[in-house]
C-alpha positions as CSV (number, residue, x, y, z in Angstrom):
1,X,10.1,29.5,-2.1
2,X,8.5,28.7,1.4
3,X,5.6,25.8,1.5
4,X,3.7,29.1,2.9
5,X,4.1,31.1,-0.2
6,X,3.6,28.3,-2.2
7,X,0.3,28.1,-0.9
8,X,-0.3,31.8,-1.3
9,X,0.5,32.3,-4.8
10,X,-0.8,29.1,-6.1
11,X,-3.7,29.7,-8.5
12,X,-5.6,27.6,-10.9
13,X,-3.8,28.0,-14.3
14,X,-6.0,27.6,-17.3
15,X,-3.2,28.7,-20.2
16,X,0.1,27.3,-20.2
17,X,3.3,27.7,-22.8
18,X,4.3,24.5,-24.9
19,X,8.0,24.3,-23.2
20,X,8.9,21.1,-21.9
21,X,9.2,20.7,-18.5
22,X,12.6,19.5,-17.2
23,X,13.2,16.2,-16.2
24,X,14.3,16.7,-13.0
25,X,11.8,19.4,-12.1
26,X,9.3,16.8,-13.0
27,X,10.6,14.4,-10.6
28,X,10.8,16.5,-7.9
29,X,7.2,17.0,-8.4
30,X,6.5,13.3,-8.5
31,X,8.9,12.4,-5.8
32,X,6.5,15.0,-3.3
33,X,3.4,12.7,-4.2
34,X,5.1,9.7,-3.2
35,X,6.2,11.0,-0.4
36,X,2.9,12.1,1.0
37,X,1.2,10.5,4.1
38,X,-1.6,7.9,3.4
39,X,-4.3,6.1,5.8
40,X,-2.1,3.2,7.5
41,X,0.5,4.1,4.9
42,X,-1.1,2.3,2.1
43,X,-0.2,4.8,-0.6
44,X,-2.8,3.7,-2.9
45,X,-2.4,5.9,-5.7
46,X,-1.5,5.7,-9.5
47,X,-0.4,8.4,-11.5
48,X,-0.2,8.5,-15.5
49,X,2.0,11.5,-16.9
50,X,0.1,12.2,-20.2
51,X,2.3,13.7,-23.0
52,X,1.0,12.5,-26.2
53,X,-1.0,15.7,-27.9
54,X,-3.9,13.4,-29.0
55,X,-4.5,11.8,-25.8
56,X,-3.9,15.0,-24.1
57,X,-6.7,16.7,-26.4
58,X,-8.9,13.7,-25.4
59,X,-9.0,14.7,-22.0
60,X,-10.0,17.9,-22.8
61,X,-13.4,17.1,-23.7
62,X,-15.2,18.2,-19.5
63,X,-17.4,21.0,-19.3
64,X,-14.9,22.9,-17.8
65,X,-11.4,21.1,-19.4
66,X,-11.2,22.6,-23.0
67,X,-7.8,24.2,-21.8
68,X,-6.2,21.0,-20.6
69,X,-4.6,19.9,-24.0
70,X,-2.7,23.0,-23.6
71,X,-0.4,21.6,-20.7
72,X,2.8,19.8,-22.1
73,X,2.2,17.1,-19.3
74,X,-1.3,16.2,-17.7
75,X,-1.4,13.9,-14.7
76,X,-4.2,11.5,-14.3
77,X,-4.2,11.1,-10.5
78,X,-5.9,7.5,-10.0
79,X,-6.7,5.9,-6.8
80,X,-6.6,2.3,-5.8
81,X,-10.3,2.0,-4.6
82,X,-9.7,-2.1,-3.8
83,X,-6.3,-1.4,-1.3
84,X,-7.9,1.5,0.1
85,X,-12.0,1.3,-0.6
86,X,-12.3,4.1,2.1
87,X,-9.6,6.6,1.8
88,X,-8.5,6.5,-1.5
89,X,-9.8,9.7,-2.8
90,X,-8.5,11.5,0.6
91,X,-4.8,10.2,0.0
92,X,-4.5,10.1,-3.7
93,X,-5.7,13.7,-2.9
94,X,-3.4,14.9,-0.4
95,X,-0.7,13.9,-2.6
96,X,-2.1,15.5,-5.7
97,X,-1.8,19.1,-3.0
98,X,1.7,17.9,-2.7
99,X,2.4,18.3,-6.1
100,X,0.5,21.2,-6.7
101,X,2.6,23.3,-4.0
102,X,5.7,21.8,-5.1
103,X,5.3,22.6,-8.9
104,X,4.3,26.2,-7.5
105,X,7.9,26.3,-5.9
106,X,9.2,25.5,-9.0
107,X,7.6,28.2,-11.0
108,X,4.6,25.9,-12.4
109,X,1.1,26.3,-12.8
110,X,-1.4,23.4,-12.5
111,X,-4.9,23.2,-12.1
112,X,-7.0,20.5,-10.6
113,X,-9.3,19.2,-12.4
114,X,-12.6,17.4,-11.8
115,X,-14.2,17.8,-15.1
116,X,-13.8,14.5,-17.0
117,X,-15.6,11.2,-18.2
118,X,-14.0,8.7,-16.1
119,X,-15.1,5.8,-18.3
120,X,-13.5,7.4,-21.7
121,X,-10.2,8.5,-19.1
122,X,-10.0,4.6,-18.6
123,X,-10.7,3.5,-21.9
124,X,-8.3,6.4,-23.3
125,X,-4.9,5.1,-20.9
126,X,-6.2,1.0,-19.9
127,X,-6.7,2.4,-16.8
128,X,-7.6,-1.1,-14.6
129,X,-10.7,-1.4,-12.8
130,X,-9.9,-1.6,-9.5
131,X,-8.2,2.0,-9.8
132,X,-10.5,5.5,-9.9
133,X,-9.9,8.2,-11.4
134,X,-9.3,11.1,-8.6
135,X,-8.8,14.0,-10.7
136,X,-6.7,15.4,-13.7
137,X,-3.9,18.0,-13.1
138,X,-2.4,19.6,-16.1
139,X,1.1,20.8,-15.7
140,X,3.4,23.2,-17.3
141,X,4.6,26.9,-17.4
142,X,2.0,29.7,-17.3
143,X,1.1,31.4,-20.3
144,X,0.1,34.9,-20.2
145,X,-3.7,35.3,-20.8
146,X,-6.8,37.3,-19.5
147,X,-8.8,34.8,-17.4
148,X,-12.2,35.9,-17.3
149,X,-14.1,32.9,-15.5
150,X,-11.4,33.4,-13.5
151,X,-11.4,37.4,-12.8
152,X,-15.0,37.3,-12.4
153,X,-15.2,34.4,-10.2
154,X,-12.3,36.5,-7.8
155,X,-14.5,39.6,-8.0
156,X,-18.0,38.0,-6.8
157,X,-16.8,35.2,-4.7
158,X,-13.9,36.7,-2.3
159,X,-12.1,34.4,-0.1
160,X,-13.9,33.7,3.4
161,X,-12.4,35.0,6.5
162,X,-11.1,32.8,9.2
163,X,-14.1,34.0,10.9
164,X,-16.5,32.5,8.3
165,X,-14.9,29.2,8.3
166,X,-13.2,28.4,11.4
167,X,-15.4,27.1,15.2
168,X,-13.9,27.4,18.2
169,X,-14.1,24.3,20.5
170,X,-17.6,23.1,18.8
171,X,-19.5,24.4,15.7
172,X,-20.4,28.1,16.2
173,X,-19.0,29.4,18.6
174,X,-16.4,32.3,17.1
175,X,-12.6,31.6,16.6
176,X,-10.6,33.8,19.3
């Protein structure tokens, strides 16, 4: 698959089947966050690959996580806020997107996931203090499912136009 169509077909997957996910498919999705560009190339990220079912239900407890638990892996993306007290969110984040397009290529869903207690998240995996947690992205083959939230959140909020989001030159004046 193309990074475009990657990018195109990605979605936020909320239901995934218990298969395992291949080793080596797993790397490759790893080996795409560690590759990813950083601010002066600090790369001050941390990732924890979550399989245990009890931990993996404990980080299911956000508003809007129930369905994380479901993933075989979840990835706590952590940043390393005392290498990189400015930009660690923006790179531990640009490599999280790596991941997600690259697990797409590979016939994964993810879904990234802001919905968490970062204090239990730390407690739950000794998570060290000078890291921050960035964001949880469950991992793992898509499982068939009616996705309301999701269906309705598609029908009343339709992607923007490049019109809508894009300036020309300064803010306001039209694209092309």
């Amino acid at each position: 698959m193309e990074v475009y169509e990657a990018v195109q077909r990605r979605k936020s997957v909320r239901a995934y089947e218990p298969t395992p996910i291949p080793e080596g498919i797993m790397e490759k999705v790893l080996e795409a966050a560690r590759v990813s560009p950083s601010a002066k190339n600090l790369q001050p990220w941390h990732f924890i690959l979550v399989t245990d079912p009890e931990k993996r239900k404990a980080l299911s407890k956000g508003v809007y996580a129930k369905f994380v638990h479901e993933a075989p892996i979840v990835i706590v993306a952590c940043g390393d806020e005392k290498a990189s007290p400015k930009w660690y969110a923006v790179d531990t984040s640009i490599a999280l997107q790596s991941m997600v397009l690259t697990a797409t290529g590979e016939g994964l869903g993810t879904c990234w996931v802001g919905s968490f207690d970062e204090d239990g998240v730390r407690k739950l995996l000794s998570i060290p203090d000078h890291l921050r947690v960035v964001a949880l992205l469950p991992i793992g083959y898509p499982r068939d499912k009616i996705d309301l939230t999701r269906a309705i959140n598609h029908a009343m909020r339709k992607r923007k136009t490049l019109k809508q989001i894009v300036s020309q030159e300064k803010y306001g004046v039209e694209y092309r």
